[in-house]
LOMAR-570684 format. One record per residue (C-alpha): residue number from 1; residue in three letters; x, y, z. Coordinates in steps of 0.02 Angstrom, whole numbers. Each point is the difference from the previous one (the first is absolute). Layout:
[NUM,"ALA",[X,Y,Z]]
...
//
This chain:
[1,"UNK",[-6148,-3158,-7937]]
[2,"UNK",[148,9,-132]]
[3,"UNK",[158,-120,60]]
[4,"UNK",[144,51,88]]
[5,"UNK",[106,21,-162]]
[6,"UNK",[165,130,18]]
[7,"UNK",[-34,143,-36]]
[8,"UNK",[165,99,20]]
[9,"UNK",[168,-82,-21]]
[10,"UNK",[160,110,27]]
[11,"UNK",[164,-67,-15]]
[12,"UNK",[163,90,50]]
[13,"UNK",[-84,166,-29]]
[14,"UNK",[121,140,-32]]
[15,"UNK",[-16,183,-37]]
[16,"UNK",[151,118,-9]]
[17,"UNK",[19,185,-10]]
[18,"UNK",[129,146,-39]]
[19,"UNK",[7,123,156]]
[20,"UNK",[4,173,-125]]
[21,"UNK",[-86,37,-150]]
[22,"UNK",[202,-1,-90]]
[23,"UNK",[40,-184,12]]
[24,"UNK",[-198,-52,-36]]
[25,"UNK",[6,81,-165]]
[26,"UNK",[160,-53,-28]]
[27,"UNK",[-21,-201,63]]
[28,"UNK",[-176,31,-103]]
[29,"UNK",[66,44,-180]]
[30,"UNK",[135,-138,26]]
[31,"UNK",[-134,-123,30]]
[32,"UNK",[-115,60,-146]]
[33,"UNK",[165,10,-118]]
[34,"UNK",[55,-201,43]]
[35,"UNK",[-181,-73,0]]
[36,"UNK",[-30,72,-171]]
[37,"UNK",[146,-58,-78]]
[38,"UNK",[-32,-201,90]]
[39,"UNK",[147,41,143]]
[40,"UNK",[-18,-59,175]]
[41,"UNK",[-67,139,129]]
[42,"UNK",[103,10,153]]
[43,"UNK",[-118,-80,139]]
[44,"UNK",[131,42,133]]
[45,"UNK",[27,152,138]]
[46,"UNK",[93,130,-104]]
[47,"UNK",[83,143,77]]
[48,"UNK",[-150,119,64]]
[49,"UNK",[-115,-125,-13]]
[50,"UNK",[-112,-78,168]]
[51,"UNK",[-100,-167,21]]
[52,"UNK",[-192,85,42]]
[53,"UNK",[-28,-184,7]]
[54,"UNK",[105,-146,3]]
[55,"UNK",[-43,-170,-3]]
[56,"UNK",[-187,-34,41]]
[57,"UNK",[-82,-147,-16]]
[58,"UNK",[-211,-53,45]]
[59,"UNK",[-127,-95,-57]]
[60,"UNK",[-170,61,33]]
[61,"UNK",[-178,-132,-14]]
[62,"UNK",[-186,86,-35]]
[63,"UNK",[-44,14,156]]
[64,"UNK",[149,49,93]]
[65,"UNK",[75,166,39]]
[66,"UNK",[193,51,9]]
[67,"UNK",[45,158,126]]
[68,"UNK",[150,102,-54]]
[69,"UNK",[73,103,142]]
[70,"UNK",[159,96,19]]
[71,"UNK",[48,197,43]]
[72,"UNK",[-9,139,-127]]
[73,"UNK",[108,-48,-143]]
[74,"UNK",[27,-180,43]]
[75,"UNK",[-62,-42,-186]]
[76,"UNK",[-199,-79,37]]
[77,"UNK",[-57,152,-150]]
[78,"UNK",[130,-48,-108]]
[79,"UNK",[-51,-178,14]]
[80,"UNK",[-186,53,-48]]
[81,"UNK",[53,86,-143]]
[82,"UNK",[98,-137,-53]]
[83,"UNK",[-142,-149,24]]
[84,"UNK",[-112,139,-81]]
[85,"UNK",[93,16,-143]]
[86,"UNK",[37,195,14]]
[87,"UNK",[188,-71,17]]
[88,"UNK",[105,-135,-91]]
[89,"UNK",[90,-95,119]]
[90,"UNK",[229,-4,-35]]
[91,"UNK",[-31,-170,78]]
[92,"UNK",[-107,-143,41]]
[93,"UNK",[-175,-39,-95]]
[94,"UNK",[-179,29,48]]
[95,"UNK",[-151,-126,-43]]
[96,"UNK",[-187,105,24]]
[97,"UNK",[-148,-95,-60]]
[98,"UNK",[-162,78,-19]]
[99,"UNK",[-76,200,39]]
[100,"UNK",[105,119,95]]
[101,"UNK",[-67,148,110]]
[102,"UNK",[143,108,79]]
[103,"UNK",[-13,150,116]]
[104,"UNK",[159,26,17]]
[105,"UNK",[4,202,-23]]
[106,"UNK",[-123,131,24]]
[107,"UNK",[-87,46,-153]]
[108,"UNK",[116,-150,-110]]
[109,"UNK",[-104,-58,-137]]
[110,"UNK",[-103,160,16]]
[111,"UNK",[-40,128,-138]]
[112,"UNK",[7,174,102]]
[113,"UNK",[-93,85,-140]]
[114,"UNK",[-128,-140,-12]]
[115,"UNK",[-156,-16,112]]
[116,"UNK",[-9,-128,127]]
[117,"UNK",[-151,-73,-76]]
[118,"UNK",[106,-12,-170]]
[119,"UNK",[156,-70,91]]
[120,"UNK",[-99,-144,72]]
[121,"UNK",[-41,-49,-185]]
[122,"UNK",[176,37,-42]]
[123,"UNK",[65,-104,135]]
[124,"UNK",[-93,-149,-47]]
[125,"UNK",[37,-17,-187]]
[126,"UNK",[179,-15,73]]
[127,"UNK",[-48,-149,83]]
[128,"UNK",[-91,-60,-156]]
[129,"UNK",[-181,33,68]]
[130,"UNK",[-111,39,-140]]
[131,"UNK",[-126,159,43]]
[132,"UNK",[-148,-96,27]]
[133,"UNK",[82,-111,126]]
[134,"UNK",[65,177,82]]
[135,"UNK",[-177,64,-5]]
[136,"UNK",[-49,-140,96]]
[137,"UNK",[111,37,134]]
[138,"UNK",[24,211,2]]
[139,"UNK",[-164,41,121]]
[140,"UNK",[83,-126,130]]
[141,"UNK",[180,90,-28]]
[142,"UNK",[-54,170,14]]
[143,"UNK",[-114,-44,156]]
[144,"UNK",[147,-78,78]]
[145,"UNK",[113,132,-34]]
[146,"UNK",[-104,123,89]]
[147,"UNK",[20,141,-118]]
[148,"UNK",[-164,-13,-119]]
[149,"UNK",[25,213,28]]
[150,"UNK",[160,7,-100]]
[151,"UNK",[-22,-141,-116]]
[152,"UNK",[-21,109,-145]]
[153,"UNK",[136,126,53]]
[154,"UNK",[193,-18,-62]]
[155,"UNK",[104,-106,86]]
[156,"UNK",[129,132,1]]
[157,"UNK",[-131,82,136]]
[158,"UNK",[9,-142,120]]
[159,"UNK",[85,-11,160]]
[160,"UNK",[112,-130,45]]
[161,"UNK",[-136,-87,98]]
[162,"UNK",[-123,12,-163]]
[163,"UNK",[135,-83,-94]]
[164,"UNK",[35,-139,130]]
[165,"UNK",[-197,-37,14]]
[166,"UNK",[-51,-6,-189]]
[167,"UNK",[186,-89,-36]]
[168,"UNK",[-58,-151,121]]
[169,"UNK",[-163,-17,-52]]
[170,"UNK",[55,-13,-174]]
[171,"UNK",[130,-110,28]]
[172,"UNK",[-117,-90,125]]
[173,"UNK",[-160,-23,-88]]
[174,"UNK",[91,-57,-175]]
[175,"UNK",[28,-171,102]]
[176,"UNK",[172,-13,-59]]
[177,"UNK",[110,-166,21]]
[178,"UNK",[147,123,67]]
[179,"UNK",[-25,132,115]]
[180,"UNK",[154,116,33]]
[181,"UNK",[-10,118,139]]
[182,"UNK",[118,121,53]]
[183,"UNK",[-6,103,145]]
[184,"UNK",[-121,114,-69]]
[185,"UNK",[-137,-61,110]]
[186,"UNK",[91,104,138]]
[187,"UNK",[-57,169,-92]]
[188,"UNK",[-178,-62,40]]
[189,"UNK",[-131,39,162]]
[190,"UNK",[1,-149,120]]
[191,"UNK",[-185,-26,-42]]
[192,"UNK",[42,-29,-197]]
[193,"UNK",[157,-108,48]]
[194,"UNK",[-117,-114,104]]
[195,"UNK",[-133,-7,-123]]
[196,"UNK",[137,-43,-129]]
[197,"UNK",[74,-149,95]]
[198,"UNK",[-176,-78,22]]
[199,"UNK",[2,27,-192]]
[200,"UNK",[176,-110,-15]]
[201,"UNK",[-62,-139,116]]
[202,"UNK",[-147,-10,-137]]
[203,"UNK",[129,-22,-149]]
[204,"UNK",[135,-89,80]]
[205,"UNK",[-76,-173,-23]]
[206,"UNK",[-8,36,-191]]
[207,"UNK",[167,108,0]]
[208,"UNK",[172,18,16]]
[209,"UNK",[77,166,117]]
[210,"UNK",[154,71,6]]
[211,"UNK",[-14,135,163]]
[212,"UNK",[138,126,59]]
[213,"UNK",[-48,90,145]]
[214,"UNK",[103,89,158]]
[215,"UNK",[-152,-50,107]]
[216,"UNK",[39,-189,61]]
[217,"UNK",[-171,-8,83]]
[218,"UNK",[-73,12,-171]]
[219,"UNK",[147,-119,-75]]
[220,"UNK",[-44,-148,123]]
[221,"UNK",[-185,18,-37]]
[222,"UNK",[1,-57,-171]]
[223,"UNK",[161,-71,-35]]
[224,"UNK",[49,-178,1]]
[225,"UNK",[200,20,-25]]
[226,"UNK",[115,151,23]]
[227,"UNK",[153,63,-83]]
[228,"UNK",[117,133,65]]
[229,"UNK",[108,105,-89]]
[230,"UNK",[161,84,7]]
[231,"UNK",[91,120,-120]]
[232,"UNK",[-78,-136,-116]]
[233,"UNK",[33,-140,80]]
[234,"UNK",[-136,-128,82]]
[235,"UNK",[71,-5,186]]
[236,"UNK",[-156,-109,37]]
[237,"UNK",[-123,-104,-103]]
[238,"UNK",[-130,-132,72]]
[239,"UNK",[-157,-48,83]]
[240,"UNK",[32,49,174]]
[241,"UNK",[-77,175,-3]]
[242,"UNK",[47,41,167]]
[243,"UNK",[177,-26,-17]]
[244,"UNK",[0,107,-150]]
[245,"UNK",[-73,138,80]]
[246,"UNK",[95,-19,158]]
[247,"UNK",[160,19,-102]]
[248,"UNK",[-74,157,-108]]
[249,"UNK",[-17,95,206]]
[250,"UNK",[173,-57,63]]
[251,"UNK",[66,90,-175]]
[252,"UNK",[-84,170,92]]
[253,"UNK",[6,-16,157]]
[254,"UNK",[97,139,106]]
[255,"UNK",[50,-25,153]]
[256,"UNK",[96,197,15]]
[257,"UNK",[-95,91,136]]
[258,"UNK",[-108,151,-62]]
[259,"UNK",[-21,132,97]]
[260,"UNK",[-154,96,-62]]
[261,"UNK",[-25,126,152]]
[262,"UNK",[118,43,140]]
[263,"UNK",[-36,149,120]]
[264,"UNK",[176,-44,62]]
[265,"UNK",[-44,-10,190]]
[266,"UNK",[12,-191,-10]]
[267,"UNK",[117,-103,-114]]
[268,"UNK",[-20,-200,-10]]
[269,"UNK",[141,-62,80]]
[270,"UNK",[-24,-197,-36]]
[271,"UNK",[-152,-144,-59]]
[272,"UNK",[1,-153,37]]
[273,"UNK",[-125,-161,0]]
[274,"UNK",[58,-166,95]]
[275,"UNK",[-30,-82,-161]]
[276,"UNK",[130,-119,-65]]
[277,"UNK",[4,81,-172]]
[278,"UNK",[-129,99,28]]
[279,"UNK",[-119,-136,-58]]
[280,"UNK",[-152,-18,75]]
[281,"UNK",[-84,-154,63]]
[282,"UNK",[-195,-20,-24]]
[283,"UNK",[-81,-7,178]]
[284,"UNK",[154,33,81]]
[285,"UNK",[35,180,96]]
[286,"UNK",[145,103,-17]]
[287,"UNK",[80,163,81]]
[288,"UNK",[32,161,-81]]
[289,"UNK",[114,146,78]]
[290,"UNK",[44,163,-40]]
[291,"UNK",[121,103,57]]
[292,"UNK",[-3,220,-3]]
[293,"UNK",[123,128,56]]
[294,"UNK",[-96,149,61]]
[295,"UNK",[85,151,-78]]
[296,"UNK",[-121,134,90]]
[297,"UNK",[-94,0,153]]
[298,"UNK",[-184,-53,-28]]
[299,"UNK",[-159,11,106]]
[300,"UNK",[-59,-160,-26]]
[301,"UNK",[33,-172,-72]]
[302,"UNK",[-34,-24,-188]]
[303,"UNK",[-111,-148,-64]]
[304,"UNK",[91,-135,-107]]
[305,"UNK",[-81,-56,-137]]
[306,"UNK",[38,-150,-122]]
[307,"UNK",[-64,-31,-152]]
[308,"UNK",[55,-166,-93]]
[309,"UNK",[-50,25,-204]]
[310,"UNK",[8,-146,-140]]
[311,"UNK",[78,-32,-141]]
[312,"UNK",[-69,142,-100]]
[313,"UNK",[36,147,143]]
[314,"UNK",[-204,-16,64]]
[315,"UNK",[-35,-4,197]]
[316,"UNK",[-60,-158,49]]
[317,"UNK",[-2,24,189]]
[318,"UNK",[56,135,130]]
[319,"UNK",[31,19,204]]
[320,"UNK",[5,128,121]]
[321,"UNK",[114,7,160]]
[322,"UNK",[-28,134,111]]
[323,"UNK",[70,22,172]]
[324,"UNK",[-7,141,123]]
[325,"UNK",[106,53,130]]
[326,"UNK",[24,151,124]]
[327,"UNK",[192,58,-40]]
[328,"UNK",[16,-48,-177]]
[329,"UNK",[220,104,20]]
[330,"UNK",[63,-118,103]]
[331,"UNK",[105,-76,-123]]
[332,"UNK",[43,49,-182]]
[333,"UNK",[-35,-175,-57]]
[334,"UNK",[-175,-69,-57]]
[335,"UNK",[-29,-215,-35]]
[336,"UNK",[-176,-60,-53]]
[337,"UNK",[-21,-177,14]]
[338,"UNK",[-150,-86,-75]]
[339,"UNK",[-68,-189,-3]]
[340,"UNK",[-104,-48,-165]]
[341,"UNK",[-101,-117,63]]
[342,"UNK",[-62,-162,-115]]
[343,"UNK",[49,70,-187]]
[344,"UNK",[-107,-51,-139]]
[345,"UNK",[86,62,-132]]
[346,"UNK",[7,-120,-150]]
[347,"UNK",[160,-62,-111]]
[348,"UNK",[114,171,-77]]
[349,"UNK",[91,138,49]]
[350,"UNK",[-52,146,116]]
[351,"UNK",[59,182,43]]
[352,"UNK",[-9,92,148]]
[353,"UNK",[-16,186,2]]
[354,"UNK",[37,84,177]]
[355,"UNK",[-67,171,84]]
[356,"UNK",[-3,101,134]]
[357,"UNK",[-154,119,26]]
[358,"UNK",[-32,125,155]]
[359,"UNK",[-136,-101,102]]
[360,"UNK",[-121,143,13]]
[361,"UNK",[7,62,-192]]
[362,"UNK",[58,-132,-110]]
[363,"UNK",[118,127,-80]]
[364,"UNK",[147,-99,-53]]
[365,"UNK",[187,14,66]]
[366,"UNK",[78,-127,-82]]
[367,"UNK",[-63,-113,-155]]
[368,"UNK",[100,-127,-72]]
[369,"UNK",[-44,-119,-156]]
[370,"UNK",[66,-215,-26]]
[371,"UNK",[90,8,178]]
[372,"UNK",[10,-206,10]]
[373,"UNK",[-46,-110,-132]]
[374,"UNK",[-76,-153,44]]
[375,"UNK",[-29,-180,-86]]
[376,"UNK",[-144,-89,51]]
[377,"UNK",[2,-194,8]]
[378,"UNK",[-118,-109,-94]]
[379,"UNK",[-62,-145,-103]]
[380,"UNK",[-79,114,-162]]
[381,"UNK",[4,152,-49]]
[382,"UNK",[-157,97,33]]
[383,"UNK",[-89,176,-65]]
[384,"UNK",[-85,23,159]]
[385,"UNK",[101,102,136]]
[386,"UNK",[-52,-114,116]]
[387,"UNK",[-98,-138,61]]
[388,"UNK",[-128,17,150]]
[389,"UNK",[12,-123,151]]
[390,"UNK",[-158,-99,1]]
[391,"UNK",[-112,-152,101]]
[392,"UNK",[-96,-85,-128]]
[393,"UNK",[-124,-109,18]]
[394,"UNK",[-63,-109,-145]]
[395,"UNK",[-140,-138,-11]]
[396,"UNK",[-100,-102,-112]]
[397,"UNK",[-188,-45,26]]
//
C-alpha cells in the first residue's frame, strides 16, 4: 500500500463573484487590463462582488475522505471547481499531487457528440493514461456502467442516469489519487449508488475523496472528517461526524406546525409532552396529550395517531389510540393522553406528526405535520432509528 502522503492541501481558499453579468465584465476587463501591464489585481470584495467561498482550509491523506455539506448555494460546488481547477481561486493556494477524477457535473468532461466508448478513451488521455493501458481497463468500465447497449451511441443521447453511471466508472476504474464527487450520485438508482460505494471502499485505501452529498447517511459512511458550509464560510470542520451532521439538521429543522388536511370539525387546541425540553431519556417513559375543540357534532370518537419521523422526514415508528364511548356531545372539548412506554430511540432529533381519523373508515379529519420536536439523549450518534431491548447470553467452550 502507497503511504499516507497529503494529497490535498488548501489554504485560506477564496473564490469571489459579481452578482450581474455588468460588474463581472466590468471587474473582468479591469483585471485582464492591470495583470497585463504587471499591476496588482484587486483581491478584495468590490462593490457587486460576493465571497462563493471564503477562507477554507484542509488537508486530506491517501486514504482518507473529506465530506462537504451545506444547503443549496452554501459554496461546496464552487469549492470543487476550485480544487479541480475549473476556477482560480482570488485567495488562498491549493497543493494537488498526483491523478484527479471529478464528477462534479453531469456530462463535465463529456463530449456530447462523441460516443461513450470514445469518451472513455478521451477521458483517460486527460489523466495521462496511454490507450493500451485504457484498453486494459474499458471491458471492466463498460460492464460496470451497465450500459454495454448504448456504448456506441452519442453521449448527447444519454439520460442523466447514463451519464452518472459511465461518469463513475470512468472516474472509478482510472484508479485516480483524487476522486472528486459532487452530488451527482443523487441522479442515480439506489441499486447503482450502492454498487458505487462498494466501488469507493475498494479505492479509498489507495485514494484520496472529496464527497458532497445532502444525504448524511451516505456522508457518515465513508467519511472520516466533516466540513460545513455557509454562504462560503466553514461553520464546522473536524472529525466528529456526528456533530457535523447534527448541526447541518438543526440549520433545517422547522418547528411551524403544518397543517396538511383539515375537514374543520376538529381543530388542535394544544400538545404537550412532560418532557423537560422535550428531550427524551433512553428507557425512560413519558406522557403525551392532546387537546381538540369539537367544531361539529360527530358520531363517534376519532383514532389518534402519532407518527415520530427522523432527521430526513422518514417514519420510524407510529401508534394508535382509539377509545369508544356511548355519547361522544357531551362536551365540545376532546384530550387524548398517551404513555410511550420504554423508548428506544437512539441519539438526534425527532418529529411528531399528529391525526385524527374516523375509527370505522380511516378517512382523515384532521392531519397535522412536525407538531413537537423532540431531542433524544445519548452517548453517539447513531444511523439506526433505534436500538432493540435485548437478553444476551454469551459463552465460551
Amino acid at each position: 500500500m502507497k503511504d499516507k502522503e497529503v494529497l490535498v492541501s488548501a489554504q485560506n481558499v477564496s473564490k469571489k463573484f459579481s452578482k450581474n453579468l455588468k460588474s463581472s465584465l466590468k471587474y473582468g476587463a479591469s483585471d485582464i487590463i492591470r495583470s497585463t501591464l504587471g499591476l496588482k489585481v484587486n483581491k478584495d470584495l468590490r462593490p457587486q462582488e460576493f465571497w462563493a467561498v471564503q477562507d477554507v482550509s484542509f488537508e486530506l491523506r491517501r486514504g482518507e475522505c473529506i465530506g462537504l455539506i451545506g444547503h443549496n448555494g452554501a459554496g461546496k460546488s464552487t469549492l470543487l471547481k476550485v480544487l479541480n481547477g475549473l476556477y482560480a481561486p482570488d485567495k488562498g493556494q491549493i497543493v494537488m499531487k498526483g491523478k484527479i477524477g471529478a464528477l462534479i457535473e453531469l456530462g463535465a468532461g463529456f463530449n456530447p457528440i462523441l460516443t461513450g466508448r470514445e469518451n472513455i478513451y478521451n477521458n483517460a488521455s486527460i489523466l495521462g493514461f496511454t490507450r493500451k493501458e485504457v484498453e486494459e481497463k474499458i471491458e471492466s468500465i463498460i460492464d460496470f456502467s451497465e450500459i454495454r447497449d448504448f456504448i456506441d451511441t452519442p453521449v448527447q443521447n444519454y439520460s442523466s442516469g447514463m451519464k452518472v453511471r459511465l461518469g463513475f466508472a470512468v472516474a472509478a476504474h482510472l484508479e485516480p489519487d483524487i476522486l472528486i464527487i459532487d452530488e451527482v450520485l443523487a441522479v442515480g438508482d439506489l441499486g447503482f449508488v450502492l454498487k458505487c460505494f462498494s466501488k469507493i471502499d475498494e479505492l479509498l485505501p489507495y485514494t484520496a475523496v472529496i464527497f458532497v452529498s445532502h444525504s448524511m447517511p451516505m456522508v457518515s459512511r465513508i467519511c472520516n472528517e466533516i466540513i460545513l458550509m455557509d454562504h462560503g464560510k466553514v461553520e464546522y470542520q473536524g472529525k466528529e461526524i456526528g456533530k457535523g451532521v447534527q448541526l447541518y439538521y438543526n440549520k433545517f429543522s422547522n418547528n411551524s406546525q403544518n397543517t396538511v388536511y383539515n375537514s374543520q370539525t376538529f381543530e388542535l387546541i394544544s400538545a404537550k409532552s412532560d418532557l423537560v425540553n422535550n428531550e427524551i431519556r433512553r428507557h425512560q417513559d413519558f406522557n403525551l396529550t392532546f387537546e381538540f375543540k369539537i367544531n361539529k357534532p360527530i358520531e363517534e370518537l376519532p383514532l389518534l395517531y402519532l407518527e415520530f419521523k427522523d432527521k430526513e422526514q422518514k417514519p420510524i415508528a407510529g401508534i394508535t389510540v382509539k377509545e369508544y364511548k356511548e355519547d361522544v356531545n357531551k362536551g365540545n372539548r376532546l384530550i387524548y393522553k398517551t404513555t410511550i412506554k420504554n423508548p428506544l430511540f437512539t441519539l438526534g432529533k425527532y418529529i411528531l406528526d399528529v391525526g385524527l381519523y374516523e375509527a370505522a373508515t380511516e378517512s382523515p379529519h384532521l392531519r397535522i405535520n412536525n407538531i413537537i420536536e423532540f431531542t433524544v439523549g445519548g452517548e453517539k450518534e447513531q444511523w439506526i432509528p433505534f436500538e432493540l431491548d435485548s437478553e444476551n447470553i454469551i459463552t465460551l467452550h
